[in-house]
C-alpha positions as CSV (number, residue, x, y, z in Angstrom):
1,X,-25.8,17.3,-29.1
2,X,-28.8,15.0,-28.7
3,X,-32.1,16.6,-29.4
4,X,-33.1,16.0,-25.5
5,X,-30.0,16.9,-23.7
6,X,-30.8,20.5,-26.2
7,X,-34.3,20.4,-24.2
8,X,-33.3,19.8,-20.5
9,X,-30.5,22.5,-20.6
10,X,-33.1,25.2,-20.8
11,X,-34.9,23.9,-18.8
12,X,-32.4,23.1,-15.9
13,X,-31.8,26.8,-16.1
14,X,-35.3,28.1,-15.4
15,X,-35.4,25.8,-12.6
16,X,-34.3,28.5,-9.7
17,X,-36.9,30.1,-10.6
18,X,-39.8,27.9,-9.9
19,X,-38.6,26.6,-6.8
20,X,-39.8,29.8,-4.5
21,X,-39.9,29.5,-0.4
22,X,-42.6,29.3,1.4
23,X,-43.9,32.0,2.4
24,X,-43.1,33.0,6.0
25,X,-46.5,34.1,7.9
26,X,-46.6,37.6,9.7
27,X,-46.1,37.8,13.3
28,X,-49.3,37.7,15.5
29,X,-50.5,40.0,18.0
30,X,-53.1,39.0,20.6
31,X,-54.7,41.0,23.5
32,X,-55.6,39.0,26.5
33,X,-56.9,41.9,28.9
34,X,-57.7,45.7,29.4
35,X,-57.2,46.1,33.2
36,X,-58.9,49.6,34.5
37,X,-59.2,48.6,38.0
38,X,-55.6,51.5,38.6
39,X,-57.7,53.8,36.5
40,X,-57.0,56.7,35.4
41,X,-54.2,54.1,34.6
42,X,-55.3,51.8,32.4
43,X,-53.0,48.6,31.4
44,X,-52.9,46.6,28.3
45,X,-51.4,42.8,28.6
46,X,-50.4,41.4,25.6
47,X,-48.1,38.9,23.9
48,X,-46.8,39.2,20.6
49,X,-45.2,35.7,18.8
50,X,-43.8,34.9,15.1
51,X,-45.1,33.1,12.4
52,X,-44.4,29.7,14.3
53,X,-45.7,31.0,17.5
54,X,-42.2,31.5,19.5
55,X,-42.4,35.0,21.3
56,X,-41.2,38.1,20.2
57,X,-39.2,39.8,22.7
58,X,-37.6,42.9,23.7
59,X,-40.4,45.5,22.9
60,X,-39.7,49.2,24.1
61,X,-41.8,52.4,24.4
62,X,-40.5,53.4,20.6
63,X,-42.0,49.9,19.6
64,X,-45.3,50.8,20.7
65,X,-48.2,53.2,19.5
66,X,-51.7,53.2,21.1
67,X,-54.7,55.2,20.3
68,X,-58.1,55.9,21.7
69,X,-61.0,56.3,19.8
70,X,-58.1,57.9,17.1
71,X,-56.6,59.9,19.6
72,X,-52.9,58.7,20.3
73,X,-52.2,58.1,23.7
74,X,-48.8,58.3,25.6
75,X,-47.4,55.4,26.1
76,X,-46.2,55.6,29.9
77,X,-44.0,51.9,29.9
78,X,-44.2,48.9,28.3
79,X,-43.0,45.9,30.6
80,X,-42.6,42.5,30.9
81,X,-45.6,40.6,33.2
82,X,-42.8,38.8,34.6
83,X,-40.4,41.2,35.7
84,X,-43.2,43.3,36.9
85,X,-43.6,40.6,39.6
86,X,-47.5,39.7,38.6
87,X,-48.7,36.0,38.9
88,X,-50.1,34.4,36.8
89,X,-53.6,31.9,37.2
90,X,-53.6,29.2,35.0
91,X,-56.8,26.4,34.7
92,X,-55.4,23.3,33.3
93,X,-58.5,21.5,31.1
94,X,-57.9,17.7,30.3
95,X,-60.4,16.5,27.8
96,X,-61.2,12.5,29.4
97,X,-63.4,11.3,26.3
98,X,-62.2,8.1,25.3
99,X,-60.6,9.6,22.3
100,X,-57.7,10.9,25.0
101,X,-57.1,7.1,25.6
102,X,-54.0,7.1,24.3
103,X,-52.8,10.5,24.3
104,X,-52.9,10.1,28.5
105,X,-49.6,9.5,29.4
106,X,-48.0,11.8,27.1
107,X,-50.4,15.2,27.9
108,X,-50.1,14.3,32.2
109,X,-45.9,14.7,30.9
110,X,-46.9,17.5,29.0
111,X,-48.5,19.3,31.7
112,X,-45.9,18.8,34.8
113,X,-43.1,20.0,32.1
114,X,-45.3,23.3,31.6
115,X,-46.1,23.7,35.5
116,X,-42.5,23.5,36.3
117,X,-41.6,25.9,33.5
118,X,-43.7,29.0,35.2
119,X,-42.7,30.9,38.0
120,X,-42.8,28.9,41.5
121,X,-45.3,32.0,42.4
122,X,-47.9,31.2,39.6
123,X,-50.3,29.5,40.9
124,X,-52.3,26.4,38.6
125,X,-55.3,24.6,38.8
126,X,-56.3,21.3,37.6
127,X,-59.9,20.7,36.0
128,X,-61.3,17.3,33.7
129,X,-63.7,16.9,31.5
130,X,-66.0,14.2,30.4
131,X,-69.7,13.6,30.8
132,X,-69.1,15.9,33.9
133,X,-66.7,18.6,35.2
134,X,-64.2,17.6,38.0
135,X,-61.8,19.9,39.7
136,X,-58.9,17.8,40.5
137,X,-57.3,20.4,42.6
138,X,-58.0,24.4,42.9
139,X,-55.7,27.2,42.4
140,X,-52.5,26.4,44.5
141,X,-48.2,27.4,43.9
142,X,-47.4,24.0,45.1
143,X,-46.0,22.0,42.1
144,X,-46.2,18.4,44.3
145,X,-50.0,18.6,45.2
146,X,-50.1,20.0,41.1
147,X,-48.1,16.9,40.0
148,X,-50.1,14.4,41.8
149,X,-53.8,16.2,40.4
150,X,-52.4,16.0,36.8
151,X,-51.7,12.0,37.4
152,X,-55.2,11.0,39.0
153,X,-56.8,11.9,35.8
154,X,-58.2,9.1,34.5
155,X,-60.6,8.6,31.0
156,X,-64.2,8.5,30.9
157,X,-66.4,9.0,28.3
158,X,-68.3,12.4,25.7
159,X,-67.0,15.9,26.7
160,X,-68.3,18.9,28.3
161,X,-66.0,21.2,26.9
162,X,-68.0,24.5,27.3
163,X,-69.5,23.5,30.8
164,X,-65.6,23.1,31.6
165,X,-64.9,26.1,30.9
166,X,-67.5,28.0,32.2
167,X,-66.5,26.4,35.6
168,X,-62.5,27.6,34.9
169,X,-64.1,31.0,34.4
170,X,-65.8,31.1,37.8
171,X,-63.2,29.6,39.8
172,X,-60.8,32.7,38.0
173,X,-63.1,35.1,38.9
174,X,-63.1,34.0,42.4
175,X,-58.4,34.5,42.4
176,X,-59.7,38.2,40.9
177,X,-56.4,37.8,39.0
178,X,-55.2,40.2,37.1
179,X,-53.1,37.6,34.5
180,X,-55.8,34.9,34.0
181,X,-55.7,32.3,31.7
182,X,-57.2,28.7,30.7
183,X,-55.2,26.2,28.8
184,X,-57.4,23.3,27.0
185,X,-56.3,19.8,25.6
186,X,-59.3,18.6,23.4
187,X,-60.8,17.4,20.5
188,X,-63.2,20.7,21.1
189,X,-66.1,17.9,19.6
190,X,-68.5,19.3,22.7
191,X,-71.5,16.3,23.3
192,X,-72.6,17.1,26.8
193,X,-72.5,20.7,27.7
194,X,-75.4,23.0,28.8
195,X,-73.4,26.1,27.6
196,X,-72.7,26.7,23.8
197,X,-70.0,28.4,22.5
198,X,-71.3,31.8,22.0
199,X,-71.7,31.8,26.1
200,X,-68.1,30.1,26.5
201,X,-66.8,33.2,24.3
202,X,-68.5,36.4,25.2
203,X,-67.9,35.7,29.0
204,X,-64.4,34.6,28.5
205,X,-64.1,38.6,26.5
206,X,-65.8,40.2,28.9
207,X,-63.5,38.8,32.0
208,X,-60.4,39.4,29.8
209,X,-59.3,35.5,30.2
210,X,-57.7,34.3,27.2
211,X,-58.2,30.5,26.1
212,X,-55.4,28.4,25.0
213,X,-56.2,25.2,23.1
214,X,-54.6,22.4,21.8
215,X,-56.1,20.4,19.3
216,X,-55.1,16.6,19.6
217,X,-55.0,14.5,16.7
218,X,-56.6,14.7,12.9
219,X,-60.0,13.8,14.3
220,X,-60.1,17.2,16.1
221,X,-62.7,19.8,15.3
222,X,-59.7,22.8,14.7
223,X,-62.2,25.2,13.9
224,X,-63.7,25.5,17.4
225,X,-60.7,25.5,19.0
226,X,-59.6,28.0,16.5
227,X,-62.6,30.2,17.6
228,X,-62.4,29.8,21.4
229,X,-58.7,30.6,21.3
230,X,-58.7,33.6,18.5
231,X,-62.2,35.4,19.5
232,X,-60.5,35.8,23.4
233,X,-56.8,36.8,22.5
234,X,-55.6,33.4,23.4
235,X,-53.6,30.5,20.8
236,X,-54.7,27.4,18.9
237,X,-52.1,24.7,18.8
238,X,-52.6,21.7,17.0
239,X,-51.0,18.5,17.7
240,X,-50.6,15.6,14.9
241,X,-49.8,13.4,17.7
242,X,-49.4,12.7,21.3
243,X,-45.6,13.1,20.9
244,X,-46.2,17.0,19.9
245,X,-47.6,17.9,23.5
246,X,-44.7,18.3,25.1
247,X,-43.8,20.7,22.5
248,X,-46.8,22.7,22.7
249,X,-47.5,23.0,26.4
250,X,-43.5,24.2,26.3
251,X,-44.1,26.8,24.0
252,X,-47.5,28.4,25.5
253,X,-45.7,28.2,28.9
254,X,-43.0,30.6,27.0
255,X,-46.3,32.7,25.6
256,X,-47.7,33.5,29.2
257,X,-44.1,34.2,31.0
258,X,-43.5,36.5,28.3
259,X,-46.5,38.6,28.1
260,X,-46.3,42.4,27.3
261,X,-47.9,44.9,29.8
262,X,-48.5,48.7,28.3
263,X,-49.7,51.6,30.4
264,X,-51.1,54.6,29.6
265,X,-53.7,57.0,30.9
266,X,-56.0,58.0,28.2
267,X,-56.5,61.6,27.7
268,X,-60.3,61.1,28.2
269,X,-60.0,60.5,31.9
270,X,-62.3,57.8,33.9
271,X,-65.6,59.1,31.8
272,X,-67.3,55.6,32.6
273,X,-67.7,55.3,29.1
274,X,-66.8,52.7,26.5
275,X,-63.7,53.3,23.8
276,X,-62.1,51.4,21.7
277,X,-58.6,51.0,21.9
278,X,-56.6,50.5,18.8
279,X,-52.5,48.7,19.7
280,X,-50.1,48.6,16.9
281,X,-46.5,47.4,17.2
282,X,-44.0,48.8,14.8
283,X,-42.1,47.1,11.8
284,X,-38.6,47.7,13.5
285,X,-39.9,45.4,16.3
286,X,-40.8,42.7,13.8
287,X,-38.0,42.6,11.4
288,X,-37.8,39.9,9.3
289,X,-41.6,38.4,10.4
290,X,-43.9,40.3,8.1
291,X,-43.9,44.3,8.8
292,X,-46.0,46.0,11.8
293,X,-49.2,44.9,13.1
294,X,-52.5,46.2,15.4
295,X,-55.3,45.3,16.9
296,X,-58.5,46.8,18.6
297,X,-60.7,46.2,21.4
298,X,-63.1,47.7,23.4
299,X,-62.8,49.0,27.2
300,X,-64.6,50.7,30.1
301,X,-63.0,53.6,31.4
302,X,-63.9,53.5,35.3
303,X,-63.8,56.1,37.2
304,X,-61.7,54.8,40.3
305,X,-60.6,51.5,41.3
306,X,-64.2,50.1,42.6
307,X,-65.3,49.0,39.3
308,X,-62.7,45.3,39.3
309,X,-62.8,43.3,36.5
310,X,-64.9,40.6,37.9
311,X,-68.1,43.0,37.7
312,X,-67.4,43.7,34.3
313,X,-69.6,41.1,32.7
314,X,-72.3,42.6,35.4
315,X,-71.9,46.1,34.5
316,X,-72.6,45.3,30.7
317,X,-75.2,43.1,31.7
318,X,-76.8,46.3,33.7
319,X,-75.6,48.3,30.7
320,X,-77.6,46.5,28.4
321,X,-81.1,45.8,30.1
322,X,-81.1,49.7,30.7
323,X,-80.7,50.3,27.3
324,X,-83.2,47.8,26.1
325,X,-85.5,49.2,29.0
326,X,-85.6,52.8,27.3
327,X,-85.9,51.3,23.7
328,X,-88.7,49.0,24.9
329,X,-90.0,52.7,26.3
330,X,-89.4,54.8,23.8
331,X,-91.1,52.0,21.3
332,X,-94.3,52.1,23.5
333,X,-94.6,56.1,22.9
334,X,-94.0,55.8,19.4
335,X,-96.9,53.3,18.6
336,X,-99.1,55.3,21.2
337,X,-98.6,58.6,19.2
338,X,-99.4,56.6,16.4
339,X,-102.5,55.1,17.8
340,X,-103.8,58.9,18.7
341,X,-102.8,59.9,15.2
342,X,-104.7,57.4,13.7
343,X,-107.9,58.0,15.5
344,X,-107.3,61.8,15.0
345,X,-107.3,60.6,11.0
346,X,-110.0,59.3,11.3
347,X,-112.0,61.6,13.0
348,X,-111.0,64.4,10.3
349,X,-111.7,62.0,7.6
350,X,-114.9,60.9,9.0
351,X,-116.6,62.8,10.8
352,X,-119.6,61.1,11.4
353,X,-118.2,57.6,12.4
354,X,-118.7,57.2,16.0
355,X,-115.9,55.6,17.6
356,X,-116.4,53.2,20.3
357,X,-113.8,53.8,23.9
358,X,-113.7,49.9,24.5
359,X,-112.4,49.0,20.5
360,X,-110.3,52.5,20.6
361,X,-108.4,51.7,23.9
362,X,-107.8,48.0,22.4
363,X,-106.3,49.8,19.2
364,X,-104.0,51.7,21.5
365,X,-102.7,49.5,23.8
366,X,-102.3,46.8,21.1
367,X,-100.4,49.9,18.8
368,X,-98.6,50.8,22.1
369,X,-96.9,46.9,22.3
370,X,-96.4,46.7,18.7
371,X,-94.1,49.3,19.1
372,X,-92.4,48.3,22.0
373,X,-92.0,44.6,20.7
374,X,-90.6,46.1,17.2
375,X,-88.1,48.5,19.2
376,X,-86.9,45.6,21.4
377,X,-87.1,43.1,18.3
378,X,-84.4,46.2,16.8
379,X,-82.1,46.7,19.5
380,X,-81.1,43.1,19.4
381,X,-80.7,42.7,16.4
């Protein structure tokens, strides 16, 4: 046998070996909201989707465990948003900037296809985006007025993303809907907004609306569409090209219609306190996509229905200027006790030194805002 053909048989037969799939990613579960305002009942929505973002369906009670601050909870049902006959209220975002040129056509397709896939009772609006926000037409169920918004959209020029978004937020709040979302076609490269994304983010968490983005094309920024979608429970999508919208818009329309709601009523009762809850999903529910997952998040616990979820963001607004009002307070004492200590030092170490009221009282009061300004200065940070 020739000395090569001696060399490529071994080597033909280690060859299984180093050709290994690709690994198959784990299945991901996202929060969107933490409704309280049926308290004692609280409810949970959710969705949970596969490694390529297809959603996982069929979850029962079994499938479920919840805890509360440790404590597991009873699960009272886990349901489908859809067969529990809530709406939902979608803000469509269409990034104009001239880098959308192209991509036009294709993403006004994109967007009729997903309108017609929801229910005929969720209701949609249209916003755009350039060097200023436009609502093309407000929260309506009527797919004909939808359809002609979605084709008046026309390209203009740099992008207000965040100021988009902001104004999707408070025309949501507005709907007081309790199955909110915002889906966003960008290049998330943000030129001409007022808001940053910090704002964009924390509000979006605190009003339990989950962003959806698609990323169009390689000169997107995926990273802060990765971070506006993942830091409020919604899904970045990226696109390669304007061919891959309808695709995408198809598959977060199958996200949303099949989102998971859990309810339970947490054996700590409407305490008006914050807790965090803790969702897991068990490993029978995601056979074959990577073994069980969780996920925590925070929520109030009200004690009735008067507290909705559009004075949430208030509340912890309220929340937190109290807080930093008694630290500001409780600073202030602190460097005033330390002020009379000092001078009481003094007095025992010295004796004879005569203290004078007007530098004294200066001593204080400075003393007295040094320790206010250093409790503040810790609070927030």
């Amino acid at each position: 046998m020739h000395r090569c053909q001696r060399l490529w048989i071994p080597a033909l037969l280690f060859l299984p070996l180093a050709i290994t799939p690709a690994p198959v990613p784990g299945p991901i579960l996202a929060i969107q909201r933490v409704d309280a305002t049926r308290a004692p009942e609280i409810r949970c929505y959710f969705t949970l989707t596969d490694g390529k973002g297809n959603a996982i369906l069929g979850l029962t009670k079994q499938d479920v465990l919840l805890t509360v601050d440790g404590v597991p909870q009873a699960v009272a049902a886990v349901d489908s948003a859809l067969s529990g006959g809530e709406s939902l209220t979608v803000a469509l975002l269409f990034d104009t900037s001239g880098s959308m040129r192209r991509a036009l056509p294709q993403a006004r397709e994109a967007a009729v296809n997903f309108a017609i896939r929801l229910s005929q009772k969720d209701l949609l609006a249209v916003i755009s985006f350039s060097d200023s926000v436009h609502l093309e037409l407000d929260f309506t169920a009527d797919r004909s007025q939808i359809e002609k918004a979605i084709a008046a959209i026309a390209i203009a020029s740099n992008t207000a993303l965040y100021d988009a978004i902001i104004n999707a937020l408070d025309r949501l709040r507005q709907t007081a809907s309790r199955r909110p979302a915002i889906l966003i076609l960008s290049d998330g490269k943000d030129n001409r907004s007022r808001a940053v994304a910090a704002d964009v983010i924390s509000r979006a968490r605190r009003e339990g609306v989950p962003l959806f983005t698609i990323g169009l094309g390689t000169q997107c920024d995926p990273a802060v569409l990765t971070k506006l979608a993942q830091d409020t429970g919604g899904s970045f999508f990226p696109a390669a090209g304007a061919e891959d919208l309808r695709r995408l818009y198809q598959q977060i329309a199958v996200q949303l219609s099949n989102q998971y709601i859990v309810s339970f009523t947490p054996a700590s009762g409407s305490d008006e306190r914050w807790h965090e809850l803790e969702l897991s999903i068990s490993d029978t529910a995601t056979a074959g996509g990577g073994g069980a997952t969780s996920l925590r998040t925070p929520f109030f616990a009200t004690a009735g229905p008067g507290v909705r979820p559009e004075r949430m963001s208030g509340l912890t607004e309220r929340t937190l200027k109290k807080n930093l009002l008694w630290a500001a307070v409780i600073g202030a004492l602190i460097g005033l006790f330390a002020a009379l200590a000092l001078l009481i030092l003094l007095r025992l170490l010295r004796p004879d030194l005569r203290l004078r009221p007007l530098p004294a009282t200066a001593a204080a009061i400075t003393l007295t805002l040094l320790g206010a300004a250093l409790a503040l200065w810790l609070s927030l940070n």
